[in-house]
N, C-alpha and C positions, 0 to 999 in steps of 0.2 A: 410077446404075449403078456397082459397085464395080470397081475398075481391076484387073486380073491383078497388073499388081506390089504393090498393096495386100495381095491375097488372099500372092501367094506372103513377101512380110515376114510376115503374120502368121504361115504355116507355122514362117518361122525362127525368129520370136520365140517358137512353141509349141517346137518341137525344142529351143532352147537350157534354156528352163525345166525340160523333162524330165531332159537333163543334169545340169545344174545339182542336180534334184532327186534323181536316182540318183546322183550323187555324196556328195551328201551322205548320201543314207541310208549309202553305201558307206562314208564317214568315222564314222558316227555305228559302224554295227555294229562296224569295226575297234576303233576306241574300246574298244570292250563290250569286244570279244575281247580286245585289250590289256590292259582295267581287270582283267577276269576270270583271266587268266592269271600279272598283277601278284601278285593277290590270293591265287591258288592258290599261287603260287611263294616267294612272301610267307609262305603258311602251313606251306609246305614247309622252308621255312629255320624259321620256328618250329618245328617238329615236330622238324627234327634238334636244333637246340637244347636242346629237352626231352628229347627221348629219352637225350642223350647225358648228362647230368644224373643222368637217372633211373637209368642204364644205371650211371656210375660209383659212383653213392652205392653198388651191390649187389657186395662183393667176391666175393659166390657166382657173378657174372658172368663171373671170369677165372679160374674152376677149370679149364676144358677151353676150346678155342681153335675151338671150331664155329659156323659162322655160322648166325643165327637169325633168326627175322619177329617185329616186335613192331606192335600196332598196341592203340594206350594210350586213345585217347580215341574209339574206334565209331565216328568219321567218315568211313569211309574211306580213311584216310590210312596207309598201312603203311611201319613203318622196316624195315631189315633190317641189321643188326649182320656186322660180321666183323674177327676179330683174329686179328695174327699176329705173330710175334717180331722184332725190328729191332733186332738188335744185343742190348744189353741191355737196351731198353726195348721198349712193347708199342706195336703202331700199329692202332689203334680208328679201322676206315671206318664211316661211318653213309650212307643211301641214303635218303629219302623218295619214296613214290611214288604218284601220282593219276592214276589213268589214264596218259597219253602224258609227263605231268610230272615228271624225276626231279631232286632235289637230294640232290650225295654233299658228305660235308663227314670229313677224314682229320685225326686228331694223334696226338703222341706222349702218352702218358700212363704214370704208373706211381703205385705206392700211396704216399699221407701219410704219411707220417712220424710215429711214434708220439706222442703228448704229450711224453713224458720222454726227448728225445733223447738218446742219451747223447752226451759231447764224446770220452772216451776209454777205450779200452778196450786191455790191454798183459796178454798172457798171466804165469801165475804162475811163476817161476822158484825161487823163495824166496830169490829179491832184491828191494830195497824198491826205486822208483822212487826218481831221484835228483832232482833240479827245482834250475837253476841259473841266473844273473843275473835277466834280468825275464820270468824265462818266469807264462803267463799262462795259466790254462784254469780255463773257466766252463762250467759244465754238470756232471753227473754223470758219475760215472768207475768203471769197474773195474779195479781195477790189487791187485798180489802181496797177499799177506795180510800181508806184513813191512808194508806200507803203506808211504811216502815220508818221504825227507828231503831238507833243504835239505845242497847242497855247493857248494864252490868251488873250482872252476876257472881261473874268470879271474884270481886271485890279489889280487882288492881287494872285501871285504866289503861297503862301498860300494855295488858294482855287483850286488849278490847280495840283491833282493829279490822274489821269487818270491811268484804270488798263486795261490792254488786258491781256488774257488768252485764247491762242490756238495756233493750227497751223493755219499759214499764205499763200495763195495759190493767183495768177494773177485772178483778172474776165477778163469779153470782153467785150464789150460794148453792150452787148441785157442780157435782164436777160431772167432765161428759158421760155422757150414757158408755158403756161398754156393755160388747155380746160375749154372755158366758158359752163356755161351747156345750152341747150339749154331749154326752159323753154314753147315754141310753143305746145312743145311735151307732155306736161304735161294739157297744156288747149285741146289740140284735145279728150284727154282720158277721162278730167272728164265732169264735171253737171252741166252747167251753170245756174247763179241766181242774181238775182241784190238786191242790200242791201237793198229796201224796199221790198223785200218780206220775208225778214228775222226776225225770231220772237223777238224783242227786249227787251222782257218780259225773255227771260232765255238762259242760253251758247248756244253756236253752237258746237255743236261736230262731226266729221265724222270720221271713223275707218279707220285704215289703210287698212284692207282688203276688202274697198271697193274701186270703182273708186270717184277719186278728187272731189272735192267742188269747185267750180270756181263761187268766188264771185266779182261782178263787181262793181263798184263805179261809179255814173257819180260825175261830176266836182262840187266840192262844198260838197259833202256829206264827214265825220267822220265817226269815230270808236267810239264816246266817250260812256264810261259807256257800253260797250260792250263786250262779253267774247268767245272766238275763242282756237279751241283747235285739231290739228287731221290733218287731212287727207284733208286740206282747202287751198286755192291759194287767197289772196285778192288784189284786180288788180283796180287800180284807174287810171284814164283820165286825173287827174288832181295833184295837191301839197298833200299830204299827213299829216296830223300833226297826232303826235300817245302819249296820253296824257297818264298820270299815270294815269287814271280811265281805262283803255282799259286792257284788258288781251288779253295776245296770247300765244301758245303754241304750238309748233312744227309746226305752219305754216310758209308759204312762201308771202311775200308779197310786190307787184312790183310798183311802180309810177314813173314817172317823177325825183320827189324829192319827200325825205320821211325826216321827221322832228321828231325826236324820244324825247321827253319830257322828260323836269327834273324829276326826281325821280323814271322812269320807271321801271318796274321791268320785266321780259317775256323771253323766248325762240325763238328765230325766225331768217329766213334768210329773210332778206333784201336785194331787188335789184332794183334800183336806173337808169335809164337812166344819168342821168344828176349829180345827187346830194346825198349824204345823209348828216345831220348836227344833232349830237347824241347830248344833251345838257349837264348838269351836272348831276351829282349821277346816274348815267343811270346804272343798272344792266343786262345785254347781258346773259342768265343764257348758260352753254353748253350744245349742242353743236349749236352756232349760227353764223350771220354770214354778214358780209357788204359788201353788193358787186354793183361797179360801172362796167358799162360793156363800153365795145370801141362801136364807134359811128359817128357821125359828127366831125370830126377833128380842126374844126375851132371854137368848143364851150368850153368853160370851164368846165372840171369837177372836183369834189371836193367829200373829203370825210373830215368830222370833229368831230373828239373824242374830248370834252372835259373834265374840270379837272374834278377827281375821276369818273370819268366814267369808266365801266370794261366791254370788251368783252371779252368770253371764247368761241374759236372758229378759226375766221378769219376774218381780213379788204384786201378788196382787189379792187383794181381801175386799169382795163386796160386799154393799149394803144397799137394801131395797127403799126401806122406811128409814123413817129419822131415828127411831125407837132402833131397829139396828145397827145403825149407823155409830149412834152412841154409847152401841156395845162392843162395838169392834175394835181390836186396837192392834197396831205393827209397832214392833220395835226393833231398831237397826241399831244394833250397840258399834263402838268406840272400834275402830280400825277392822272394820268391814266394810266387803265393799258391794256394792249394785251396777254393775255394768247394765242397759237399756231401760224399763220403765220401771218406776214403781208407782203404786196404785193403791191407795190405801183412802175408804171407803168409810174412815173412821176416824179415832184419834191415831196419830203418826208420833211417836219416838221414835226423831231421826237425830243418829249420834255419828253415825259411818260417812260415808263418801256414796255419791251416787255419780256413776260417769254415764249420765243421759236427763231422764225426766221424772219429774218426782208430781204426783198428785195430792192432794191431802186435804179433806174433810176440814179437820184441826191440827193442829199441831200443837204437842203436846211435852213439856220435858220432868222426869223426875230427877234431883237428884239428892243427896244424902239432906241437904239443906232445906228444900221443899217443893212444893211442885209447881212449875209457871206454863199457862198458857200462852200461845201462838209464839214461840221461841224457838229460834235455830240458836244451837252455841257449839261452835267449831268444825263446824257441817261445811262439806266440799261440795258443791252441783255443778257439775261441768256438763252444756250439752253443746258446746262447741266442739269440742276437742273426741268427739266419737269416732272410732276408729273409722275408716270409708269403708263402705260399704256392709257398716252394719243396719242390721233389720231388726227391731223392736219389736218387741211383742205384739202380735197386731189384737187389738182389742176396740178399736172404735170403727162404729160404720163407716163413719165419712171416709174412711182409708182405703174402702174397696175401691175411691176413683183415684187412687193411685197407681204405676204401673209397681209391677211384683218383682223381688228377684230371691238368687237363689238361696237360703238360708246353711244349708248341710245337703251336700250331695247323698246320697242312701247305694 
């Protein structure tokens, strides 16, 4: 005869094995669902990958700025594309989608850079460029039809070995048209907020896949001891000072005049009605950007790099009329540097180093002695030597029929 408690143990040792065995099934199909979803999402980031690829190689892509569905390989799997303007570059979202599964993936991008960079290009006056101590430019150039010659300035021959390296081609007298970006366009879209309602206690971040942060300033309010990062416009009424206590990061940021402090360190485009005036040791990280925009023709505008200061990006100051034009002036003092374009719409004091392409109206130099026109003296222009696969400020039409690539992943 079999004992009750016998019987009732074997019950529990049945119950437990059921457990035991729906558990596992329950581990085992998670699994699946896990492996499978790994897999989907897996194929979802390949697919932006590709599509983004495919998407840049076509500059017929960024003729018009409408977002679109693309689905490249029948599997199912559909991207959907959309760009919009970010300052002066373009910022290309990609989205993959599988049913319930979506991977967006955001950058900056803008078009390559022709083969034949050029290193300098100096409207024609029917003055010859003058090239003095160890100035240095490699690449090709457009400059007067007088063409250049060697002078001296610094009063010791010596010191006066000047190297050009390229082919030599006529300018005109207008340097190319460039598109200012329009920046109206970007405050209609986003959220506006004024800097006291901003929590001062911790960063501000906003994703690029949302719509813009549009942060206001009135007159008199700072950035100081503040931390800025994303998908943010910061827009002041009034003078701007931006102190090394302030962080930014891939924002955009508009005033009057904007006053950028010694030892700063940040990411950002910069645009300037009037002014911008970068101080010492200033670090511009890439990809950023200085921009004075055309305006009232009868005021002075101004851009100023000084020494050991580095932009990675582009300085750029327009002028519409000639009456503007010969109001405007950049100056790049003594061991600064310009990594991509610069673009100066006016008179140019260039003292620093540019590793890319320099434009220039005039050129212009002061120094303790007196002031000479169309003068480089100790000026480095390298546009051979640009790192591979860097991207230039993109500012000329003709550039949309180049193919694009990726500038800063987001």
């Amino acid at each position: 005869m079999v004992q009750a408690g016998s019987l009732l143990y074997a019950v529990y040792v049945c119950l437990l094995i059921s457990v035991l065995s729906t558990a596992l099934i329950f581990i085992f199909n998670c699994n699946l669902e896990i492996s499978t979803r790994q897999a989907v999402q897996s194929d979802l980031i390949d697919l932006c990958d590709s599509c983004i690829d495919l998407y840049l190689s076509d500059s017929e892509n960024f003729v018009d700025f409408n977002s679109e569905k693309l689905s490249p390989f029948d599997n199912g799997l559909v991207c959907k594309f959309s760009k919009k303007k970010w300052g002066s570059y373009i910022k290309l979202t990609v989205k993959a989608f599988f049913k319930k599964d979506t991977i967006q993936k955001s950058a900056f991008v803008g078009p390559r850079g022709d083969k034949d960079m050029q290193a300098l290009v100096v409207c024609d006056w029917d003055k010859p460029l003058k090239v003095s101590g160890f100035t240095t430019i490699k690449g090709n150039m457009k400059i007067p039809a007088t063409g250049y010659k060697t002078v001296n300035i610094l009063g010791n021959n010596q010191l006066n070995k000047p190297i050009l390296i390229g082919n030599i081609t006529k300018s005109s007298q207008s340097l190319p048209e460039i598109s200012i970006p329009i920046l109206e366009a970007m405050e209609t879209a986003g959220t506006k907020t004024s800097l006291s309602k901003i929590d001062k206690g911790s960063p501000v971040y906003k994703g690029f896949g949302k719509r813009p942060l549009i942060i206001e300033l009135e007159k008199g309010e700072q950035l100081n001891s503040l931390s800025f990062k994303g998908n943010i416009v910061i827009k002041s009424v009034d003078t701007l000072y931006i102190n090394s206590s302030t962080k930014i990061e891939d924002v955009i940021v508009q005033a009057p005049k904007i006053v950028i402090g010694n030892g700063f360190e940040g990411r950002a485009q910069f645009f300037a009605a009037n002014e911008i005036f970068v101080e010492e040791d200033v670090l511009l990280a890439y990809p950023s950007g200085l921009v004075v925009t055309s305006g009232n023709s009868l005021s002075e505008k101004k851009i100023t790099l000084s020494k050991d200061s580095k932009v990675y990006g582009g300085i750029v100051i327009h002028g519409a009329t000639l009456d503007e034009k010969e109001n405007n002036k950049m100056i790049v003092y003594e061991n600064a540097l310009v990594m991509g374009t610069l673009y100066c719409n006016g008179k140019l004091q260039l003292e620093g180093n540019v590793m890319g392409t320099v434009y220039a109206h005039k050129l212009q130099l002061e120094t303790k002695s007196g002031t000479y026109d169309d003068v480089l003296l100790n000026v480095k222009i390298d546009a051979l030597n640009v790192p591979k696969g860097f991207i230039h400020l993109p500012l000329f039409k003709q550039q949309e029929k180049n193919t694009y690539g990726i500038i800063k992943t987001l």
